[in-house]
mmCIF file as gemmi writes it, N, C-alpha and C atoms, coordinates in Angstrom:
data_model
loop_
_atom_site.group_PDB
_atom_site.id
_atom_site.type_symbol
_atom_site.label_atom_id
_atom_site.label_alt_id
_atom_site.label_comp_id
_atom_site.label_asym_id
_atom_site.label_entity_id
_atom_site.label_seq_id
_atom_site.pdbx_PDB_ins_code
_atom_site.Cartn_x
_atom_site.Cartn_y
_atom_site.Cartn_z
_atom_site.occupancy
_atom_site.B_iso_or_equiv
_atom_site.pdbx_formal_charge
_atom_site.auth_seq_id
_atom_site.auth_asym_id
_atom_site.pdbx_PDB_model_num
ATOM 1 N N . UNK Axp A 1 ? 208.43 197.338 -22.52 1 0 ? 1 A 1
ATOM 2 C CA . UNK Axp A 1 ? 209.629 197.576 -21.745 1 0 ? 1 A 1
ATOM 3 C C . UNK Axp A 1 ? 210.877 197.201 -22.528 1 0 ? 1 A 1
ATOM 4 N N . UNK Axp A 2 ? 210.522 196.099 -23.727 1 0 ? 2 A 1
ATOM 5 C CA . UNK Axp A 2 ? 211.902 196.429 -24.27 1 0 ? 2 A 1
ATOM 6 C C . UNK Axp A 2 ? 212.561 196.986 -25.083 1 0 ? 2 A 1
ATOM 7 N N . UNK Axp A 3 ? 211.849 197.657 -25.601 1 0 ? 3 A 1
ATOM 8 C CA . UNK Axp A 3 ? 212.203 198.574 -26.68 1 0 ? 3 A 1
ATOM 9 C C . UNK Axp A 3 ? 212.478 200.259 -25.532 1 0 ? 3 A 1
ATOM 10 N N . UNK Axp A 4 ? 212.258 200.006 -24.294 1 0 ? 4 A 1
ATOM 11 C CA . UNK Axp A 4 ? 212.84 201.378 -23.362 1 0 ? 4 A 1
ATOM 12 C C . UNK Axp A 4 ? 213.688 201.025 -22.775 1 0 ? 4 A 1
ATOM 13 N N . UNK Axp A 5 ? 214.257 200.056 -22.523 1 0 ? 5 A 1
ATOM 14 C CA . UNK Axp A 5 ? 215.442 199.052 -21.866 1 0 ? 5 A 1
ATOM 15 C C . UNK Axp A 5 ? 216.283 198.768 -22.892 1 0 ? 5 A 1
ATOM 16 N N . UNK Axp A 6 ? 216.045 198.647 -24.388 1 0 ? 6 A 1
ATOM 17 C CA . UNK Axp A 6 ? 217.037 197.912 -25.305 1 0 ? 6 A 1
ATOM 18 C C . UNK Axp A 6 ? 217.328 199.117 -26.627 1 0 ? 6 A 1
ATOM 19 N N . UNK Axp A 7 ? 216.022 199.496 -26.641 1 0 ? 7 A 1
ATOM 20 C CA . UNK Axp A 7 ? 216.151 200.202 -27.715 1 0 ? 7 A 1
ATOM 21 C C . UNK Axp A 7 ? 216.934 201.442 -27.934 1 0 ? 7 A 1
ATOM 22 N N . UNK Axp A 8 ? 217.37 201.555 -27.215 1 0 ? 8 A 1
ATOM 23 C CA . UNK Axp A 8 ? 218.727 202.619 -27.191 1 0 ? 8 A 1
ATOM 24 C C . UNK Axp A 8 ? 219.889 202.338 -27.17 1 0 ? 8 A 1
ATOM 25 N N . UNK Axp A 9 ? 220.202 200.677 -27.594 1 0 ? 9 A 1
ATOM 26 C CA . UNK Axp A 9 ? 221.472 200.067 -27.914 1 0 ? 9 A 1
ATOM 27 C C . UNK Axp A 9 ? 221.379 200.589 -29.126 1 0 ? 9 A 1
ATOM 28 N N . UNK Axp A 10 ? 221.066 201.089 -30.103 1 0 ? 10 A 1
ATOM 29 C CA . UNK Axp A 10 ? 221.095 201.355 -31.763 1 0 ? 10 A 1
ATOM 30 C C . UNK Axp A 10 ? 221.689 202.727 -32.079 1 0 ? 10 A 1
ATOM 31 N N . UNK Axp A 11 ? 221.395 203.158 -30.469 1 0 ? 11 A 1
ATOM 32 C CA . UNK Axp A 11 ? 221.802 204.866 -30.912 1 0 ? 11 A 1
ATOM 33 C C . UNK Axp A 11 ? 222.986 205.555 -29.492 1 0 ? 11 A 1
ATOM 34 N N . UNK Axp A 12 ? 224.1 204.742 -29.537 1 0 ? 12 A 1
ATOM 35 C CA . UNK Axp A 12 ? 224.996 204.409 -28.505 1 0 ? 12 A 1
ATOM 36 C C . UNK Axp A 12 ? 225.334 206.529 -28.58 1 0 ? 12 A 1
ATOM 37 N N . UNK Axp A 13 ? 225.36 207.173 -29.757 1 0 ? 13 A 1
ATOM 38 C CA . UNK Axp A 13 ? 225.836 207.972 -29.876 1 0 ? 13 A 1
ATOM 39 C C . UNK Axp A 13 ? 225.064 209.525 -29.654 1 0 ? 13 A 1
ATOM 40 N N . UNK Axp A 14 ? 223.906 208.997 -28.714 1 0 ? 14 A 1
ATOM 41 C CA . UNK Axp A 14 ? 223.121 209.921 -28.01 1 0 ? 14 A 1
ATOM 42 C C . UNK Axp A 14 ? 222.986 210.401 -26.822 1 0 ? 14 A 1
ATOM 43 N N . UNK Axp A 15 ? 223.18 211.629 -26.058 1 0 ? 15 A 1
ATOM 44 C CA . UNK Axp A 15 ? 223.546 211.705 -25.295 1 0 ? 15 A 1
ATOM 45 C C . UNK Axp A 15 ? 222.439 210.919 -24.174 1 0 ? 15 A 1
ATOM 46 N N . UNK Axp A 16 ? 223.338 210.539 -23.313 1 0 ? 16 A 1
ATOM 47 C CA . UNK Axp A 16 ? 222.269 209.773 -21.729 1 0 ? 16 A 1
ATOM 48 C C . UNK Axp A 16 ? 221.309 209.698 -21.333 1 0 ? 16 A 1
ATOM 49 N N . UNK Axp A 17 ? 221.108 211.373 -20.773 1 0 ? 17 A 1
ATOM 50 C CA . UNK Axp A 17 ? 220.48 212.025 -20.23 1 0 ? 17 A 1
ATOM 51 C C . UNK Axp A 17 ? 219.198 212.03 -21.232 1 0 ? 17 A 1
ATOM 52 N N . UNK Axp A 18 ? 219.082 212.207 -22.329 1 0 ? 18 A 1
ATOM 53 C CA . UNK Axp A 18 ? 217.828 212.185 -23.549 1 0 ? 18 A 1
ATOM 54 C C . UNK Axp A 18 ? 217.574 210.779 -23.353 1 0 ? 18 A 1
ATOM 55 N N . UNK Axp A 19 ? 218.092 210.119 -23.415 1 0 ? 19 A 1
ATOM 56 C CA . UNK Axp A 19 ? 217.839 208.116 -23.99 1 0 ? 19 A 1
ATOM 57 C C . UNK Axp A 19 ? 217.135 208.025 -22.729 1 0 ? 19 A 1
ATOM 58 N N . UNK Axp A 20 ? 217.362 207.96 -20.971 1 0 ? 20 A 1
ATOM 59 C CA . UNK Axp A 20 ? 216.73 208.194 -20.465 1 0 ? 20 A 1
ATOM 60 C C . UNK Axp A 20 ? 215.518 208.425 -20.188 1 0 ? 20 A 1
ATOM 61 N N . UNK Axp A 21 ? 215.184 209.445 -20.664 1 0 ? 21 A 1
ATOM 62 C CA . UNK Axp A 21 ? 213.868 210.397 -20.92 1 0 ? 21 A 1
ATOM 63 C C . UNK Axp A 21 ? 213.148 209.585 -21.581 1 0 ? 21 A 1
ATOM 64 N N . UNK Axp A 22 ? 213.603 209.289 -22.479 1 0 ? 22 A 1
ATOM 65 C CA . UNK Axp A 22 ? 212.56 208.718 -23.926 1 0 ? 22 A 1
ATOM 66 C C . UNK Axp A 22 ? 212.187 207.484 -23.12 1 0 ? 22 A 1
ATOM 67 N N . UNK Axp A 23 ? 213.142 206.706 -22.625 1 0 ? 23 A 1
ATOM 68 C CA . UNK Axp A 23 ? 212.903 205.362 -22.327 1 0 ? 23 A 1
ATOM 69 C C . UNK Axp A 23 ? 212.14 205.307 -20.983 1 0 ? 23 A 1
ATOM 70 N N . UNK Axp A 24 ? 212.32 206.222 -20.511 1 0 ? 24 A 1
ATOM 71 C CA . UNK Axp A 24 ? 211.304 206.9 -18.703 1 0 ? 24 A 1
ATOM 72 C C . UNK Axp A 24 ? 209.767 206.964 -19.617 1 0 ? 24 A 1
ATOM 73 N N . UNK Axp A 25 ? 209.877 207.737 -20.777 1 0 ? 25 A 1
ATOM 74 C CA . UNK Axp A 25 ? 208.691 207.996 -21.131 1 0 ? 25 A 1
ATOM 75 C C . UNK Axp A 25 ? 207.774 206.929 -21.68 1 0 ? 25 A 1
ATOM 76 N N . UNK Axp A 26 ? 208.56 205.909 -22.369 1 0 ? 26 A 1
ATOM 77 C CA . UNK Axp A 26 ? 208.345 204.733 -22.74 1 0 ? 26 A 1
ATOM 78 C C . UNK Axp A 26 ? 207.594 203.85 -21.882 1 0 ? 26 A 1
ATOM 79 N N . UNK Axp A 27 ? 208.344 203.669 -21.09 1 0 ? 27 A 1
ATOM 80 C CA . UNK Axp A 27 ? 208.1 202.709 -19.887 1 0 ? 27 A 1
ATOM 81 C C . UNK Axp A 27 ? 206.614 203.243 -18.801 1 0 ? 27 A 1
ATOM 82 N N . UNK Axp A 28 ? 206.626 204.169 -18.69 1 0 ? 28 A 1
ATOM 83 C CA . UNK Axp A 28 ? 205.759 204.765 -18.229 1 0 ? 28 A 1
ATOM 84 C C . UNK Axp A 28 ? 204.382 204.455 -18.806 1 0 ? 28 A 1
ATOM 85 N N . UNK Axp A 29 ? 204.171 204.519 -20.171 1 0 ? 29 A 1
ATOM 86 C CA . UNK Axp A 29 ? 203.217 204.244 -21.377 1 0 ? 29 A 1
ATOM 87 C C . UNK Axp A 29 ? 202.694 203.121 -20.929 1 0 ? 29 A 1
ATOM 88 N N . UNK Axp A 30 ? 203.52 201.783 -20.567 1 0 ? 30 A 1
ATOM 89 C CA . UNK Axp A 30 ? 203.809 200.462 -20.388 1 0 ? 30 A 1
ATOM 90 C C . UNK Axp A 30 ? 203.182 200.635 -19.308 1 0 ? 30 A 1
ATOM 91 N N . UNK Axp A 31 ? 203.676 201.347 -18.27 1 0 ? 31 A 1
ATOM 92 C CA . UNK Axp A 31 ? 203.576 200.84 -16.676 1 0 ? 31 A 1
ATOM 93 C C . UNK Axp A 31 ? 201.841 201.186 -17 1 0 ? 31 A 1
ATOM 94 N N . UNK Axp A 32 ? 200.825 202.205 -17.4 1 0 ? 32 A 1
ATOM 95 C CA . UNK Axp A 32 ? 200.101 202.596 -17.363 1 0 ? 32 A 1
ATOM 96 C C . UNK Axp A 32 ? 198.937 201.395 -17.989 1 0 ? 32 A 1
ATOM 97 N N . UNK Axp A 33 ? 199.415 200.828 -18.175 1 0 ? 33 A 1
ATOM 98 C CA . UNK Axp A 33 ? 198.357 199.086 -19.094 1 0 ? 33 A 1
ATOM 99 C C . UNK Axp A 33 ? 199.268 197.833 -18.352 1 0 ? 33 A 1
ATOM 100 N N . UNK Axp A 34 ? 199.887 198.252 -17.527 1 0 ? 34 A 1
ATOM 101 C CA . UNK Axp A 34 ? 200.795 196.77 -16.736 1 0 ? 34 A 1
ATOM 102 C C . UNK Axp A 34 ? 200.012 197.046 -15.698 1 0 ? 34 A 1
ATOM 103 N N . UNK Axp A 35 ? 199.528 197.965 -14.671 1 0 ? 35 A 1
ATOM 104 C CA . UNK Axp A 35 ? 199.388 198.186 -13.301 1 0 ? 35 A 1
ATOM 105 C C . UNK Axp A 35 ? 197.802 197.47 -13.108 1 0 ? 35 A 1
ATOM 106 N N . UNK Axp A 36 ? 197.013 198.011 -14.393 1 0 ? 36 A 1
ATOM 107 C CA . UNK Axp A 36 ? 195.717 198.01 -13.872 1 0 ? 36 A 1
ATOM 108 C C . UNK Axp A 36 ? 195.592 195.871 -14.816 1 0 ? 36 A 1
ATOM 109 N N . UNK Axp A 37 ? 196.537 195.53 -15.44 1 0 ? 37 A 1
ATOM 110 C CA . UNK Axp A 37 ? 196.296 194.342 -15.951 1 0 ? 37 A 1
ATOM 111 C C . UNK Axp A 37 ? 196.753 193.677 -15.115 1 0 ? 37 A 1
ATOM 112 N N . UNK Axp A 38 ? 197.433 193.826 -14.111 1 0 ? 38 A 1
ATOM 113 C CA . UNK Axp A 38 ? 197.876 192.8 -13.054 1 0 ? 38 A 1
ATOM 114 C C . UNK Axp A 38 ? 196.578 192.895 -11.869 1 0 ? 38 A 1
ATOM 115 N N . UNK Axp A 39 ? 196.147 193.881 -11.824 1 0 ? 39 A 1
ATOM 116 C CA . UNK Axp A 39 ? 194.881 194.198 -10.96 1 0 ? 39 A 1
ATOM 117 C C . UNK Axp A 39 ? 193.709 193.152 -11.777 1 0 ? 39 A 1
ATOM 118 N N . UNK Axp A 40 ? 193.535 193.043 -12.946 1 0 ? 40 A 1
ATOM 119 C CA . UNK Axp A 40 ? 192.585 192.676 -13.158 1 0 ? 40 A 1
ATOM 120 C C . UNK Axp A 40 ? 193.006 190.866 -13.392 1 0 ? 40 A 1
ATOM 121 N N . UNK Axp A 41 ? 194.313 190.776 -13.744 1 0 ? 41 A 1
ATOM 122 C CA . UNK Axp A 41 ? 194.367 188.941 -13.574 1 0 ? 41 A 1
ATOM 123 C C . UNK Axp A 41 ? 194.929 188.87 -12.602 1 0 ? 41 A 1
ATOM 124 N N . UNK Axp A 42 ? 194.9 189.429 -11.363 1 0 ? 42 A 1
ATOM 125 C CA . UNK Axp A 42 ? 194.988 188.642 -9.862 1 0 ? 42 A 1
ATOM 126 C C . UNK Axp A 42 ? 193.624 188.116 -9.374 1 0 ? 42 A 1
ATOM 127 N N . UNK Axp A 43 ? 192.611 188.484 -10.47 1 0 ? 43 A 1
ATOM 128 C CA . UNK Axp A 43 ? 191.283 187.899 -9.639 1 0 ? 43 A 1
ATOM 129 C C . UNK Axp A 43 ? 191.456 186.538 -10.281 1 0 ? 43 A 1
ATOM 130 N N . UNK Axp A 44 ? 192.194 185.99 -11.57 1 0 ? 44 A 1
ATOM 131 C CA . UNK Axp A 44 ? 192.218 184.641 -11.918 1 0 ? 44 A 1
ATOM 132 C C . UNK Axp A 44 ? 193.209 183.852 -11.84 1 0 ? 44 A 1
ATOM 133 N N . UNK Axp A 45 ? 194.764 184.557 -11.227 1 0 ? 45 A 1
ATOM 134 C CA . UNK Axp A 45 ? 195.948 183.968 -11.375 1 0 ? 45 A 1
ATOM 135 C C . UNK Axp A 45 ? 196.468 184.576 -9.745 1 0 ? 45 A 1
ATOM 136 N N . UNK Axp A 46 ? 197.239 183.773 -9.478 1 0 ? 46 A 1
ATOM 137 C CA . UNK Axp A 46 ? 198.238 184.297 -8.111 1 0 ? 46 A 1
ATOM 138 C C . UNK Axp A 46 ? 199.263 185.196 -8.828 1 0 ? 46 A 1
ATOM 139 N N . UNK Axp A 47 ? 199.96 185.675 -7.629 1 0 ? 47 A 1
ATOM 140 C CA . UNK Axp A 47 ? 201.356 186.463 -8.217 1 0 ? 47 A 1
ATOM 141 C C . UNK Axp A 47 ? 202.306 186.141 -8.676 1 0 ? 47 A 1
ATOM 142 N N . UNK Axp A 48 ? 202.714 184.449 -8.812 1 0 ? 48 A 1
ATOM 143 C CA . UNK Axp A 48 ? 203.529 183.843 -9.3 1 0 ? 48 A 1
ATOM 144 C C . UNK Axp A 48 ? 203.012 183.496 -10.484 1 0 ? 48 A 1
ATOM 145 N N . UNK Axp A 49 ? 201.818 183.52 -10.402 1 0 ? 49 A 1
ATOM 146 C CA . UNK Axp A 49 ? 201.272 183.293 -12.353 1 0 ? 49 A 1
ATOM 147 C C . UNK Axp A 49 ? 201.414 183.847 -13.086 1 0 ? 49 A 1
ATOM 148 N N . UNK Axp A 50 ? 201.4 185.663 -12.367 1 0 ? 50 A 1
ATOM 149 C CA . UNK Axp A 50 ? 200.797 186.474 -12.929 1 0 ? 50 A 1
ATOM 150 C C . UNK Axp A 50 ? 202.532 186.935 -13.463 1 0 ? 50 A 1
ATOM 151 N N . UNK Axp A 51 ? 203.715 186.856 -12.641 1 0 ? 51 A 1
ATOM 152 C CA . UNK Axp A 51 ? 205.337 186.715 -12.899 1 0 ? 51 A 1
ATOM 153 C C . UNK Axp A 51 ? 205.511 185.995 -13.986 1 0 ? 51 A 1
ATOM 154 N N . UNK Axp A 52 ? 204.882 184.697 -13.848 1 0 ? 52 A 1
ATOM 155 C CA . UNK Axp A 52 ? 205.676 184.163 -15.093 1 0 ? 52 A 1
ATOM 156 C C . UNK Axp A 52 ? 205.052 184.008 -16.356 1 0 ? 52 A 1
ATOM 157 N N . UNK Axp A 53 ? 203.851 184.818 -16.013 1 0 ? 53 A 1
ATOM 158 C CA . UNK Axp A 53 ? 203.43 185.068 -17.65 1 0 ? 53 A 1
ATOM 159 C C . UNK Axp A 53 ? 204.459 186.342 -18.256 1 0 ? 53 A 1
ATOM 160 N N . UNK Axp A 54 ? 204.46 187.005 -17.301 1 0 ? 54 A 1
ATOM 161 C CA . UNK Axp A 54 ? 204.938 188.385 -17.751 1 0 ? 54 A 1
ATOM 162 C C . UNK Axp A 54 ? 206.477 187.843 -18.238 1 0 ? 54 A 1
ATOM 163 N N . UNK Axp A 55 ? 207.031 187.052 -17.693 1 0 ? 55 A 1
ATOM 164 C CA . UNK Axp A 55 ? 208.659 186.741 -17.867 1 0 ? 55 A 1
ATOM 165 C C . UNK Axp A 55 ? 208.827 186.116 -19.18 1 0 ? 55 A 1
ATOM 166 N N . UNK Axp A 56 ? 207.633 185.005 -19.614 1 0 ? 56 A 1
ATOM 167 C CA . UNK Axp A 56 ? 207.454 184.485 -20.969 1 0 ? 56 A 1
ATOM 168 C C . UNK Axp A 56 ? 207.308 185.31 -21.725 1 0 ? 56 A 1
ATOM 169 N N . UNK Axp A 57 ? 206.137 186.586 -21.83 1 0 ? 57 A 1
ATOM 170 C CA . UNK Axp A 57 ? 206.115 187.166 -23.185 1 0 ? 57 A 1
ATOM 171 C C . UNK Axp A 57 ? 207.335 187.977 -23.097 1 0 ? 57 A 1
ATOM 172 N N . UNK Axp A 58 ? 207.956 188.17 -22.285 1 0 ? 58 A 1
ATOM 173 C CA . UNK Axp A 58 ? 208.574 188.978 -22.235 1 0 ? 58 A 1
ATOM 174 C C . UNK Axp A 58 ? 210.017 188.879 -23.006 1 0 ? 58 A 1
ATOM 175 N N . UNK Axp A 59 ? 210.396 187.13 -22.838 1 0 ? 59 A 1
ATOM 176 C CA . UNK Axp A 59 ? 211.141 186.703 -23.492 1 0 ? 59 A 1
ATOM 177 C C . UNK Axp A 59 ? 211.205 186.351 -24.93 1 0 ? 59 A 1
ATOM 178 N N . UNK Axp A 60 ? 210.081 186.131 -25.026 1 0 ? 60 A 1
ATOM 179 C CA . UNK Axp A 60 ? 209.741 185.901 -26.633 1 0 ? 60 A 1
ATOM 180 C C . UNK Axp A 60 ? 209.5 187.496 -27.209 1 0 ? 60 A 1
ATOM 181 N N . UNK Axp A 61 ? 208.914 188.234 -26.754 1 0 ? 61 A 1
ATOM 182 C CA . UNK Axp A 61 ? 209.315 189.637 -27.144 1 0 ? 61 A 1
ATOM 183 C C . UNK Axp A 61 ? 210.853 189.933 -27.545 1 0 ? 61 A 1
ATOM 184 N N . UNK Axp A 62 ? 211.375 189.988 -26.266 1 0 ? 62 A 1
ATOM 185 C CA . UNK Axp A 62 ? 212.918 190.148 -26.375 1 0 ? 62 A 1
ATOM 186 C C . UNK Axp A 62 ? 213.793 189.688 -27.375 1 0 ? 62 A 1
ATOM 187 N N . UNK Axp A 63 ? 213.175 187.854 -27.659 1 0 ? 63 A 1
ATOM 188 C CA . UNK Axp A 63 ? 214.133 187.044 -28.85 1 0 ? 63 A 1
ATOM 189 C C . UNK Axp A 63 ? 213.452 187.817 -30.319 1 0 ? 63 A 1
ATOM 190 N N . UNK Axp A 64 ? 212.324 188.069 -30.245 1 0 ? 64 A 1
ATOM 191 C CA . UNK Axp A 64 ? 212.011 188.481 -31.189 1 0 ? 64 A 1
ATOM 192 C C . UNK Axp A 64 ? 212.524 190.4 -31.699 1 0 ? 64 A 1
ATOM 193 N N . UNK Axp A 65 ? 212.512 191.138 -30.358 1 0 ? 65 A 1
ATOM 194 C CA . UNK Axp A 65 ? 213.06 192.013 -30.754 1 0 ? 65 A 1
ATOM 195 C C . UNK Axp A 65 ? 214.856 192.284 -31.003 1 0 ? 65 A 1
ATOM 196 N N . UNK Axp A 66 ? 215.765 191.143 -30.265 1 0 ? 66 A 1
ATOM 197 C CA . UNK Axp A 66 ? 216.616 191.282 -30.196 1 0 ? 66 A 1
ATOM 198 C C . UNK Axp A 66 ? 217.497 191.159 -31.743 1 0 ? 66 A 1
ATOM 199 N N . UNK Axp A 67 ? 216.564 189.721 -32.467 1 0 ? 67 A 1
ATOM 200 C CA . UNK Axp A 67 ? 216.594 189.782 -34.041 1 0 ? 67 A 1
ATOM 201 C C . UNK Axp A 67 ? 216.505 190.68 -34.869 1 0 ? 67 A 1
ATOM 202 N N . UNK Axp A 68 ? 215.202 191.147 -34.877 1 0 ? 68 A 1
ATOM 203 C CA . UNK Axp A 68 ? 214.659 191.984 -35.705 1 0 ? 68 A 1
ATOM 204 C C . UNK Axp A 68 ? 215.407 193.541 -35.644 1 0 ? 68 A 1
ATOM 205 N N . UNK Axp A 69 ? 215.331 193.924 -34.406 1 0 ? 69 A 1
ATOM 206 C CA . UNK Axp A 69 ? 215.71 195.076 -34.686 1 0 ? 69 A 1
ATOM 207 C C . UNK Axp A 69 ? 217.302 195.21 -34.394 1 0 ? 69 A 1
ATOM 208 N N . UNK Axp A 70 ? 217.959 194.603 -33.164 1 0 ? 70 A 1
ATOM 209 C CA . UNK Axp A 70 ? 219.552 194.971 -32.805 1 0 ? 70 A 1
ATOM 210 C C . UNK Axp A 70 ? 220.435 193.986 -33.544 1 0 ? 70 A 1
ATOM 211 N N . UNK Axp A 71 ? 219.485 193.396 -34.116 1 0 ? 71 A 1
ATOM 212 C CA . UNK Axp A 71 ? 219.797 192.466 -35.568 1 0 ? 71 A 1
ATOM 213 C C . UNK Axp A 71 ? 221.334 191.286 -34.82 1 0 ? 71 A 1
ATOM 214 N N . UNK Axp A 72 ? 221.003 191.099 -33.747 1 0 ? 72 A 1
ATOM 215 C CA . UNK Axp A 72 ? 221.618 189.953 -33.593 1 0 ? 72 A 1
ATOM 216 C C . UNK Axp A 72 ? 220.993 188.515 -33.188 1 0 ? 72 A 1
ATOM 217 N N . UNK Axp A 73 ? 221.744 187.729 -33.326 1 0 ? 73 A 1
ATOM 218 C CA . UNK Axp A 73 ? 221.461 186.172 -33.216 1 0 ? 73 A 1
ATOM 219 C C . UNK Axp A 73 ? 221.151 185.299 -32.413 1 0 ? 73 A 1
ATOM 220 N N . UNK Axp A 74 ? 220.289 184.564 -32.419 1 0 ? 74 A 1
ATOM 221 C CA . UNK Axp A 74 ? 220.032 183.869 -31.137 1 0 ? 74 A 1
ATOM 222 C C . UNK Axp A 74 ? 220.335 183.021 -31.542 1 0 ? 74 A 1
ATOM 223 N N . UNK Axp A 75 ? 221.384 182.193 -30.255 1 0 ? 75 A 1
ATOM 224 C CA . UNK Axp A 75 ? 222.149 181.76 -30.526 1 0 ? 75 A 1
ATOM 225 C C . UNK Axp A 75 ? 221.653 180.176 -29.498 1 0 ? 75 A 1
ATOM 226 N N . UNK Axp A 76 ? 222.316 178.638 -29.768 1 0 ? 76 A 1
ATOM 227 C CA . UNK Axp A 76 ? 221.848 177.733 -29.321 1 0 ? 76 A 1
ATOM 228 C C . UNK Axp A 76 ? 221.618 178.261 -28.009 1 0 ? 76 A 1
ATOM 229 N N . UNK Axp A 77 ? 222.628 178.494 -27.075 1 0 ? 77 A 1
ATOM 230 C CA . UNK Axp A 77 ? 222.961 178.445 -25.318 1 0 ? 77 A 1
ATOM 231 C C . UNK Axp A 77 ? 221.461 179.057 -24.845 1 0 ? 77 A 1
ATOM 232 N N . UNK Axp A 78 ? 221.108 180.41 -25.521 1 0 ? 78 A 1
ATOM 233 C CA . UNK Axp A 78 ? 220.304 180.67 -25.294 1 0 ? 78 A 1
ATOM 234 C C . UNK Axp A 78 ? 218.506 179.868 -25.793 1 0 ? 78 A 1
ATOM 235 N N . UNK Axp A 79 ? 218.438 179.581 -26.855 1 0 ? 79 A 1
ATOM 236 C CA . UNK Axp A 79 ? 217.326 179.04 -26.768 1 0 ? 79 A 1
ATOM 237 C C . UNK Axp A 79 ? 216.982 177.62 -25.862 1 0 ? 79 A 1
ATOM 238 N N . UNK Axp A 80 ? 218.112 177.53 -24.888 1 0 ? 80 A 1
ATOM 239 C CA . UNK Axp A 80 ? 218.474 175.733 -24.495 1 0 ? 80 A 1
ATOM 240 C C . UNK Axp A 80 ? 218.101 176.914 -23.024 1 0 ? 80 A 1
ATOM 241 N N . UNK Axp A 81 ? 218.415 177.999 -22.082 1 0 ? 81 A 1
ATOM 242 C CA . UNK Axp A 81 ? 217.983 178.832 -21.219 1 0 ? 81 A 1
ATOM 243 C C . UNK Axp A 81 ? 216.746 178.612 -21.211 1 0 ? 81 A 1
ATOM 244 N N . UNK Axp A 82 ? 215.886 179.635 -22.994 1 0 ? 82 A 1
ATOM 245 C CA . UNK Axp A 82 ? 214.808 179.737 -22.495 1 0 ? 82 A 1
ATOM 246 C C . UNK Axp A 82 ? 213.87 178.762 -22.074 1 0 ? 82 A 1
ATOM 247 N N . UNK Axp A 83 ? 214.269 177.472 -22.968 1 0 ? 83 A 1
ATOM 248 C CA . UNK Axp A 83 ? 213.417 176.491 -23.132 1 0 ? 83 A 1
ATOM 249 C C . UNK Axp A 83 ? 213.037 175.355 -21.584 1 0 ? 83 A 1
ATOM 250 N N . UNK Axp A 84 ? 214.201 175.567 -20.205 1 0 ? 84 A 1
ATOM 251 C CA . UNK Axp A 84 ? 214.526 175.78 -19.293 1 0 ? 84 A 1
ATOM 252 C C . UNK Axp A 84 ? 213.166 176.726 -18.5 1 0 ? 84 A 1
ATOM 253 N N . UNK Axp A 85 ? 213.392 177.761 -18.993 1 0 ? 85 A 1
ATOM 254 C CA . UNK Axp A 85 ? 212.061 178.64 -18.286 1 0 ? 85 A 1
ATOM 255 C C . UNK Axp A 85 ? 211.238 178.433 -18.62 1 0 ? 85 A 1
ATOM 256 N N . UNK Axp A 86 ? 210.88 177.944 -20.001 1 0 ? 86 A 1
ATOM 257 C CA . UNK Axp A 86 ? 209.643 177.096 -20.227 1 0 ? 86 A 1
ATOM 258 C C . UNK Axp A 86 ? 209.085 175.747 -19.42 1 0 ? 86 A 1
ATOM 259 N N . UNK Axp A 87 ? 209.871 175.284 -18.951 1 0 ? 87 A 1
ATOM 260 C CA . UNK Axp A 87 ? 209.63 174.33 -18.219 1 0 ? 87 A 1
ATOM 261 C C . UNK Axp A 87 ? 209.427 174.683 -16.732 1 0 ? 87 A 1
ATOM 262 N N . UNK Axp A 88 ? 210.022 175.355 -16.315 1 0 ? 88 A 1
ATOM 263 C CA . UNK Axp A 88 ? 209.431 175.911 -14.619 1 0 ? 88 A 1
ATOM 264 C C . UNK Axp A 88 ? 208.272 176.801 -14.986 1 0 ? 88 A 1
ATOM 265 N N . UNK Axp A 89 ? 207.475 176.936 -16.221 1 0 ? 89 A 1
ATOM 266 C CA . UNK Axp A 89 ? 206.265 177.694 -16.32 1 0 ? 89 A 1
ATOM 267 C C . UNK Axp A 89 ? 205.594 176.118 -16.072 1 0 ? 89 A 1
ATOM 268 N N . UNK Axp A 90 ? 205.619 175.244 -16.86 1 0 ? 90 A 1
ATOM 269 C CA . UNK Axp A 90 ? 205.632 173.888 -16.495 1 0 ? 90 A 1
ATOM 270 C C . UNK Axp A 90 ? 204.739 173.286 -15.058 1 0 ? 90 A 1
ATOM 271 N N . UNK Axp A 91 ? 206.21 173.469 -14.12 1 0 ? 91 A 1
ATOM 272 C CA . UNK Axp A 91 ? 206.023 173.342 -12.548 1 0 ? 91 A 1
ATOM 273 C C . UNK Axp A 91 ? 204.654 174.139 -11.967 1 0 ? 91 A 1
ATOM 274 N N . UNK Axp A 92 ? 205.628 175.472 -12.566 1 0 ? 92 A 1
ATOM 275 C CA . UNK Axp A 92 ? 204.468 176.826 -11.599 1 0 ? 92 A 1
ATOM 276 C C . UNK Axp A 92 ? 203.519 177.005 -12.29 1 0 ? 92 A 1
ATOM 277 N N . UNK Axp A 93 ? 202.69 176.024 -13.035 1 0 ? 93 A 1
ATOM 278 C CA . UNK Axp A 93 ? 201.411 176.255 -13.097 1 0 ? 93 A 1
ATOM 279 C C . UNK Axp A 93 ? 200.801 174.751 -13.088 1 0 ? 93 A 1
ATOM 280 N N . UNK Axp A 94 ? 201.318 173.846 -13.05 1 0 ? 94 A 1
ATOM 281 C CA . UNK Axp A 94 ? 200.719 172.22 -12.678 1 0 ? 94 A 1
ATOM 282 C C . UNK Axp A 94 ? 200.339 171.903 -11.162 1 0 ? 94 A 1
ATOM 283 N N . UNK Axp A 95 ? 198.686 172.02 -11.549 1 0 ? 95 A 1
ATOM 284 C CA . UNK Axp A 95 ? 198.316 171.374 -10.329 1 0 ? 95 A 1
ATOM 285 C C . UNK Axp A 95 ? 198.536 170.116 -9.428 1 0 ? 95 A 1
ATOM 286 N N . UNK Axp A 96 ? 199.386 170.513 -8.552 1 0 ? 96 A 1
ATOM 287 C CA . UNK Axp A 96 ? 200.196 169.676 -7.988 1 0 ? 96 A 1
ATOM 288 C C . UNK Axp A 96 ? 199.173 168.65 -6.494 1 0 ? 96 A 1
């Protein structure tokens, strides 16, 4: 999802309506291995597990794609955020 959500920051000079498409088509790819993997770790995780796994890789995806490819910086504020959501992964998964 982030390279169909982000990855069309690189090519500002394409029309909409195409970036769209690609990124509909993208995502779709995604949704098609997200739907049946949440089906299959709800038999070992709740829905809040199964959220904040997805929100973690998702973020470390993101820092990692946001570098690499839109070639900008991560910057303190943000790694002091994520490290924040690392810690309510913390909470929401300590057996309380």
């Amino acid at each position: 999802m982030t390279f169909a959500w982000y990855g069309h920051l690189k090519f500002r000079s394409s029309a909409l309506w195409l970036v769209v498409l690609v990124s509909w088509g993208i995502a779709l790819f995604e949704y098609c291995f997200q739907v049946p993997a949440n089906r299959i770790g709800y038999e070992y995780y709740d829905a809040a597990h199964l959220k904040t796994i997805q929100e973690v890789i998702t973020l470390v995806v993101f820092s990692i794609f946001s570098v690499l490819y839109l070639k900008e910086q991560l910057k303190w504020n943000y790694i002091v955020g994520f490290a924040f959501i690392i810690l309510a992964v913390f909470f929401i998964f300590k057996k309380w």
